[in-house]
Kinemage of the C-alpha trace (Angstrom):
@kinemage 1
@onewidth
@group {chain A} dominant
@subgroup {mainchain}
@vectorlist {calphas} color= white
{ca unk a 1} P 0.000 0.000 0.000
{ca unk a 2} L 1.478 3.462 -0.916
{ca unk a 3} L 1.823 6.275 1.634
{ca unk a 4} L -0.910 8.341 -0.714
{ca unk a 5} L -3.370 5.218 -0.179
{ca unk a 6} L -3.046 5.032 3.051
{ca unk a 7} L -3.210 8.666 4.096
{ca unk a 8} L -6.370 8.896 2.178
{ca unk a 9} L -7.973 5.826 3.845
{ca unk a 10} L -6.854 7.673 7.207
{ca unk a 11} L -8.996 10.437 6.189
{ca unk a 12} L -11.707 8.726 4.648
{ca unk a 13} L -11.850 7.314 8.347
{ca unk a 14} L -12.379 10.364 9.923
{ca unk a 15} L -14.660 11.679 7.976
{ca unk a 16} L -16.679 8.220 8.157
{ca unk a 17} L -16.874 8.527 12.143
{ca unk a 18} L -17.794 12.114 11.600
{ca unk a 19} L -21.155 10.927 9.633
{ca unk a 20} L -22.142 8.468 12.174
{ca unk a 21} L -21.865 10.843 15.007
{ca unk a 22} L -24.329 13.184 13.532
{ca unk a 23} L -26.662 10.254 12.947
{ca unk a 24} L -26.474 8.818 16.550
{ca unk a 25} L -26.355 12.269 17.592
{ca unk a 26} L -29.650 12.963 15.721
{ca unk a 27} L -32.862 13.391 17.778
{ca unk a 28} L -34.815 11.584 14.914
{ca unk a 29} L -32.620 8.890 13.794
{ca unk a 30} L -34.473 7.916 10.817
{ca unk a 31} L -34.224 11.722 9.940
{ca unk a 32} L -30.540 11.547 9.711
{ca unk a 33} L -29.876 8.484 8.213
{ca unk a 34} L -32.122 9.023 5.601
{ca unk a 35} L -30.629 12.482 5.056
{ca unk a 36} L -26.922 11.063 5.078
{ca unk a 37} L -27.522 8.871 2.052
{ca unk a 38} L -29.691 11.229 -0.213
{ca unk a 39} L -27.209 13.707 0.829
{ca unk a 40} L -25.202 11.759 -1.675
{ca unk a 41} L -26.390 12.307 -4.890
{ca unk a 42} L -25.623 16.263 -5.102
{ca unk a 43} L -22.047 15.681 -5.189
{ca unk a 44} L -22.626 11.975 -7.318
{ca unk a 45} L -24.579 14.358 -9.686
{ca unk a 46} L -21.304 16.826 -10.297
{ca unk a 47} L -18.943 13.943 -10.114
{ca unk a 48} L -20.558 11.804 -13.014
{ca unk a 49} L -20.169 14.138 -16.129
{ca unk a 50} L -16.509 14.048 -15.662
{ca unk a 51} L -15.804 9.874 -15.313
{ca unk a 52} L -16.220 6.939 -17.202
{ca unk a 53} L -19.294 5.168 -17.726
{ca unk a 54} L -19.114 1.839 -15.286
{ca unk a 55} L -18.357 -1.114 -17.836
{ca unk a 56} L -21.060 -3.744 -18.411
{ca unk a 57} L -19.059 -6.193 -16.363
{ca unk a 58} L -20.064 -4.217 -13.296
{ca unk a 59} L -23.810 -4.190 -13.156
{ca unk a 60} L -24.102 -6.874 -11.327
{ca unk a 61} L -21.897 -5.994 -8.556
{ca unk a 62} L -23.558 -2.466 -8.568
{ca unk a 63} L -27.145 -4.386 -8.189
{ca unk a 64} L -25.709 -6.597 -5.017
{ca unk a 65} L -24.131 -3.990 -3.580
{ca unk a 66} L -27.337 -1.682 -4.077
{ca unk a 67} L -28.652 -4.312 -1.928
{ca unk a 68} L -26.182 -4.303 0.491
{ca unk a 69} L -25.709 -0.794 1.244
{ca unk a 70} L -30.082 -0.328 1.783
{ca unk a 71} L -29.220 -3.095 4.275
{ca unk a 72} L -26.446 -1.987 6.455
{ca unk a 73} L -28.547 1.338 6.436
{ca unk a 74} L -31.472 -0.426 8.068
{ca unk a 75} L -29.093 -2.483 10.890
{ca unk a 76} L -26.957 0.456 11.633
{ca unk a 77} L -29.967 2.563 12.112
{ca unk a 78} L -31.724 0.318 14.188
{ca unk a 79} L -28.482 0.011 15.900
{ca unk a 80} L -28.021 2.850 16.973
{ca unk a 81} L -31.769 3.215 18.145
{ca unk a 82} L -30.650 0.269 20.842
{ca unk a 83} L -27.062 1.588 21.817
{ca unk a 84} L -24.557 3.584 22.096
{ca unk a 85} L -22.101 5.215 19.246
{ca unk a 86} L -18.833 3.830 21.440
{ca unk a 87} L -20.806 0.235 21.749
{ca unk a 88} L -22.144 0.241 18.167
{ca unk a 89} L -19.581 1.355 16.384
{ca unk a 90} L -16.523 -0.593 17.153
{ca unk a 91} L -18.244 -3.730 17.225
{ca unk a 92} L -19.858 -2.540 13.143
{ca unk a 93} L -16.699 -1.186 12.242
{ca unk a 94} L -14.056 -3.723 13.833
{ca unk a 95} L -16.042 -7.096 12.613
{ca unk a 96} L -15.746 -6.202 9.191
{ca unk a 97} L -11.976 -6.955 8.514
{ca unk a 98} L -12.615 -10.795 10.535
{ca unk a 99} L -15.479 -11.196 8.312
{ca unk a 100} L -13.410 -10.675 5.321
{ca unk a 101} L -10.581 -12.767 6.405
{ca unk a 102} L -12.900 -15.270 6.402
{ca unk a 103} L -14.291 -14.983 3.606
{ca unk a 104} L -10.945 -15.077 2.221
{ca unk a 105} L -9.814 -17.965 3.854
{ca unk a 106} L -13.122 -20.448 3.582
{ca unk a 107} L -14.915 -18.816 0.682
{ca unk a 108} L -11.500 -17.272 -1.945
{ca unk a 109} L -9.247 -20.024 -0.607
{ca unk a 110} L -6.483 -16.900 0.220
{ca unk a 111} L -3.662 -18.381 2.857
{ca unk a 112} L -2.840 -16.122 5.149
{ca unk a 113} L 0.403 -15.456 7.357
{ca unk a 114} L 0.580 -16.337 10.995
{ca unk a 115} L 0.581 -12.642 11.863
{ca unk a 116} L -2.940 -11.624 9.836
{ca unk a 117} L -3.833 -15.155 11.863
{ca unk a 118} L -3.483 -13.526 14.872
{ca unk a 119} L -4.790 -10.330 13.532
{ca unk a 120} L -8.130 -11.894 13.032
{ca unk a 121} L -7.678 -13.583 16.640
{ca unk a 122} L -7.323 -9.794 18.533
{ca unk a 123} L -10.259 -8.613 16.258
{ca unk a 124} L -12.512 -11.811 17.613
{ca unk a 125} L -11.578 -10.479 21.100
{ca unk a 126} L -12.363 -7.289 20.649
{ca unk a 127} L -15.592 -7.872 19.135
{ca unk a 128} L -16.649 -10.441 22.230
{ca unk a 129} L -15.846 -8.093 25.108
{ca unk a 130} L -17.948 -5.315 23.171
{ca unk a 131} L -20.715 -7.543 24.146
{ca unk a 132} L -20.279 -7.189 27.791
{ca unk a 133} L -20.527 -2.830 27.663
{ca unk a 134} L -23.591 -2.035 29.449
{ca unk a 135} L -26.333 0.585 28.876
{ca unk a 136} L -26.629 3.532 31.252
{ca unk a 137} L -28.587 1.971 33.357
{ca unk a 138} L -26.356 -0.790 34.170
{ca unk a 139} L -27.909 -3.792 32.233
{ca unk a 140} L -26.200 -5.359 29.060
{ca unk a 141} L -27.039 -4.755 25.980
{ca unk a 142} L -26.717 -7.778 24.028
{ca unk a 143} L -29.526 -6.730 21.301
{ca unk a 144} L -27.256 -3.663 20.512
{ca unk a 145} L -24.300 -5.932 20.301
{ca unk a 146} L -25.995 -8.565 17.979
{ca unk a 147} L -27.631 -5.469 15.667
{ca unk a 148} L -23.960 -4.119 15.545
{ca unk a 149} L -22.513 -7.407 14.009
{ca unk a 150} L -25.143 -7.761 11.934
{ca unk a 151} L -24.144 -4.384 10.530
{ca unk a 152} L -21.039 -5.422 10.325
{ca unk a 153} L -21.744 -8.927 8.280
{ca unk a 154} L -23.405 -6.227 5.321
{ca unk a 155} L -19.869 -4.403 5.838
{ca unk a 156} L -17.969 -6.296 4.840
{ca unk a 157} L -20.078 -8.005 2.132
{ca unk a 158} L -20.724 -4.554 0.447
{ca unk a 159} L -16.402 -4.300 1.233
{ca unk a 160} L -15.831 -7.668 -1.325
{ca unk a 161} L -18.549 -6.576 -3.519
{ca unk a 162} L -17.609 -2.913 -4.156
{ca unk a 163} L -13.929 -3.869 -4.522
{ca unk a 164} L -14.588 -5.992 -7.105
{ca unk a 165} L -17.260 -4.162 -8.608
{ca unk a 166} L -15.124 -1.162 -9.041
{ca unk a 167} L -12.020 -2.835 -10.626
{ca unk a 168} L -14.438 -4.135 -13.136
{ca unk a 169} L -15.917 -0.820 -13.757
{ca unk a 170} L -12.798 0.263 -14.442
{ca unk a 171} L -13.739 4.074 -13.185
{ca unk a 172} L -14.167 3.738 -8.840
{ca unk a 173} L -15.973 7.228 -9.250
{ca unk a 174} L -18.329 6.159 -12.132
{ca unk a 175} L -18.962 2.670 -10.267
{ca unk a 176} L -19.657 4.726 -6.742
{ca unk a 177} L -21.648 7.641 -8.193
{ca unk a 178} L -24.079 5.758 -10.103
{ca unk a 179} L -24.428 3.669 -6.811
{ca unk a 180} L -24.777 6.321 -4.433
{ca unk a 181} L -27.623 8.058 -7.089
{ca unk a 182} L -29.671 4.644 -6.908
{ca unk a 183} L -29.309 4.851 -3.525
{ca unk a 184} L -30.258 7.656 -2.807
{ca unk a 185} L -33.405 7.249 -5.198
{ca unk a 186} L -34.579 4.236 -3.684
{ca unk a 187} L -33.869 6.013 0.205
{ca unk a 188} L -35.913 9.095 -0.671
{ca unk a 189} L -38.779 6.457 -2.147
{ca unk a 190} L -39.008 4.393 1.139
{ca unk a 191} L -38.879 7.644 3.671
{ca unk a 192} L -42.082 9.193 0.909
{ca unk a 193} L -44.182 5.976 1.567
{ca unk a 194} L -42.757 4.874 5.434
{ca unk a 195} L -41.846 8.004 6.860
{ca unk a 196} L -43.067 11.196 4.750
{ca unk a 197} L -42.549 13.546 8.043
{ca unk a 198} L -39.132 12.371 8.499
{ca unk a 199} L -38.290 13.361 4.745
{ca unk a 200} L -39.770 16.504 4.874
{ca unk a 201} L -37.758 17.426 8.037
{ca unk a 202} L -34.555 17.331 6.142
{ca unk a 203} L -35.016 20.297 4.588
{ca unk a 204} L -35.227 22.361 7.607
{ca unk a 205} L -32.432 22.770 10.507
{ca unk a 206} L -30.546 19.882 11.706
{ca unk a 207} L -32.258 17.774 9.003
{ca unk a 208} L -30.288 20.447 6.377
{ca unk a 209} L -27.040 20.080 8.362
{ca unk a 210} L -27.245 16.581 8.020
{ca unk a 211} L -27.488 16.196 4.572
{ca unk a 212} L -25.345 18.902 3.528
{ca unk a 213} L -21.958 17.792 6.172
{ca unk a 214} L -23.262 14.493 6.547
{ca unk a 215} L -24.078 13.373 3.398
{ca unk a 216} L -20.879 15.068 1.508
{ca unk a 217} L -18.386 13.341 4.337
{ca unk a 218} L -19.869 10.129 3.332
{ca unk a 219} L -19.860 10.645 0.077
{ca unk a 220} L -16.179 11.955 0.296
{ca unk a 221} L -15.173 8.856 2.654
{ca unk a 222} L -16.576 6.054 0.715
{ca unk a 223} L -15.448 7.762 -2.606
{ca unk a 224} L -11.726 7.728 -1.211
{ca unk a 225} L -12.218 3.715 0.246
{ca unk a 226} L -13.884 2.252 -3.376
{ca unk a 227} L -10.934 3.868 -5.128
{ca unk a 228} L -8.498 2.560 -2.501
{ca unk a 229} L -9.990 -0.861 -3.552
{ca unk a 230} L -8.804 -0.483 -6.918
{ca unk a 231} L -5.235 0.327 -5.360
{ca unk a 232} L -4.562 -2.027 -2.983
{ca unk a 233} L -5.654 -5.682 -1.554
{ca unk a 234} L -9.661 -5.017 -0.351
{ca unk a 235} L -8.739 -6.939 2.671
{ca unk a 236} L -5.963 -4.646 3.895
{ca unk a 237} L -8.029 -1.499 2.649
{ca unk a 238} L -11.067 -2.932 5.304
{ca unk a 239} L -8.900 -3.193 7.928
{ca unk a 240} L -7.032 0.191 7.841
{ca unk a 241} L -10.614 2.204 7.489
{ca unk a 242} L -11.490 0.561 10.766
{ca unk a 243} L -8.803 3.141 12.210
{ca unk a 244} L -12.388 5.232 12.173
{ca unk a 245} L -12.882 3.098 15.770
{ca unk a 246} L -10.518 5.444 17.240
{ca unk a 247} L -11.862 8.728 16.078
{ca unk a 248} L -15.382 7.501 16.640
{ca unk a 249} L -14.576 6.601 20.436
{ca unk a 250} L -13.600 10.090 20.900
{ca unk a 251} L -16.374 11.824 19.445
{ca unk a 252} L -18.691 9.594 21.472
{ca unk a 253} L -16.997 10.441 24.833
{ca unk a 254} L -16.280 14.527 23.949
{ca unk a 255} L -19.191 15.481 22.168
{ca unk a 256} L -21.527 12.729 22.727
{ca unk a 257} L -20.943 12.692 26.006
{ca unk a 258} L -21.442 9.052 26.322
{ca unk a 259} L -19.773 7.209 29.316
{ca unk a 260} L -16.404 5.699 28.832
{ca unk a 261} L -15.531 2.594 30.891
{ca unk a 262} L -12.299 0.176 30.874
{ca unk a 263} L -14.342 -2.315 28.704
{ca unk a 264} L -14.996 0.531 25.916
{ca unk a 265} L -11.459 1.525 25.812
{ca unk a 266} L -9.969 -2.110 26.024
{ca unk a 267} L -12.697 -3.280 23.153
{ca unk a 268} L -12.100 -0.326 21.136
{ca unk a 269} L -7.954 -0.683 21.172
{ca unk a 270} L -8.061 -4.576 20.718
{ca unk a 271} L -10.278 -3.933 17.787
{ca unk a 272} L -7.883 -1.485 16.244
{ca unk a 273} L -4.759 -3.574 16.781
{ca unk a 274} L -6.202 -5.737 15.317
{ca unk a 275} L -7.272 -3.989 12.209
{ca unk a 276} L -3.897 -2.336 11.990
{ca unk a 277} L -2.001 -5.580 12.389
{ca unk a 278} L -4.023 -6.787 9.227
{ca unk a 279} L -2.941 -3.612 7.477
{ca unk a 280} L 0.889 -4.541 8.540
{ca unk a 281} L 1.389 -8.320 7.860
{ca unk a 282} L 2.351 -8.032 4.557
């Protein structure tokens, strides 16, 4: 991986804990979520005169991961209806690079090295004692946990699709901006038939904040990571974005305000050594 690649995933990182904070922060989370993907397809709209149309070859993947994406909107929303950005997030986040060794391993037949072993290993740890964080009021919250990996299982399937979808493109731009425009289309028709108030309020305060920082820093972020497939091994691409963990701990205990415990903190840095021991093995 080149020091430009992996700058830019570094930023794409921050900018993709950024976006999450404003939809946990959100006071109607549907609201936000909603107004983080359609905030999209303003800057998909400017960005697709200027690339290459996507290449037959990559409909398909562009259908799946269509697919994909609507559902780790769903989980991650409903996640973070049940718990907290510093639970949620690492647990999301931090699964997907085990869930594409994995896949690798049982699924691609890829062999890997005794250190990415033991990468996946810290990562499995990390994950597990997420599940023991408890709510405010002292109980568990194993639902949030579950909802959390869940999120993270469309992670890091939407990870292995786009990657591959995108090098068969041949244009990561084209591939993602005719992606985030369906999106976005299909977001704006379920919010018009489920939840018509929750539409209307993005065009009005917060809602209007939200779409216009939240939905260009996701745009931006997961712009930066589908090229970065086409640079670099998906796998080790995963595992560096997951450096987001870090930034999104700290938003959740400065701004958030959310409590921060010795299991948070010991989850959250097990996750990332993890995740950056994957990005190192090689």
């Amino acid at each position: 991986m080149t020091t430009t690649v992996f700058f830019a995933v570094i930023g794409a990182a921050l900018l993709h804990a950024t976006w999450n904070a404003l939809v946990k922060n959100g006071a109607n989370k549907t609201t936000s979520m909603g107004a983080v993907v359609i905030g999209h397809v303003p800057l998909a709209l400017l960005v697709l005169p200027f690339v290459p149309f996507p290449a037959p070859e990559s409909y398909p993947y562009i259908a799946a991961a269509l697919v994909l994406h609507v559902g780790y909107q769903l989980f991650l929303l409903k996640s973070y209806q049940t718990g907290d950005l510093t639970q949620v997030y690492p647990i999301a986040r931090g699964s997907a690079p085990l869930l594409v060794a994995l896949f690798s391993v049982l699924v691609l037949g890829t062999r890997l090295a005794p250190l990415e072993l033991m990468a996946v290993a810290i990562i499995g740890c990390g994950i597990i004692s997420l599940a023991l964080v408890r709510r405010a009021d002292g109980q568990r919250n194993g639902n949030a946990a579950m909802l959390a990996l869940t999120t993270g299982l469309f992670i890091a399937s939407y990870s292995l699709v786009d990657g591959l979808g995108a090098r068969a493109a041949g244009t990561s731009l084209g591939y993602y901006g005719w992606l985030a425009v369906a999106n976005g289309v299909i977001t704006t028709a379920y919010l018009a038939l489920r939840a018509p108030d929750s539409l209307r309020a993005m065009t009005r305060g917060k809602g209007l904040m939200v779409f216009a920082v939240g939905g260009s820093a996701s745009f931006v972020a997961y712009a930066i990571v589908t090229w970065a497939f086409t640079q670099s091994p998906i796998a080790l691409v995963t595992a560096l974005r997951e450096t987001s963990i870090v930034f999104a701990l700290l938003i959740g205990v400065f701004f958030l305000k959310e409590r921060l415990d010795l299991i948070k903190l010991f989850s959250t840095l097990t996750t990332l050594v993890g995740a950056a021991m994957l990005r190192f093995a090689r």
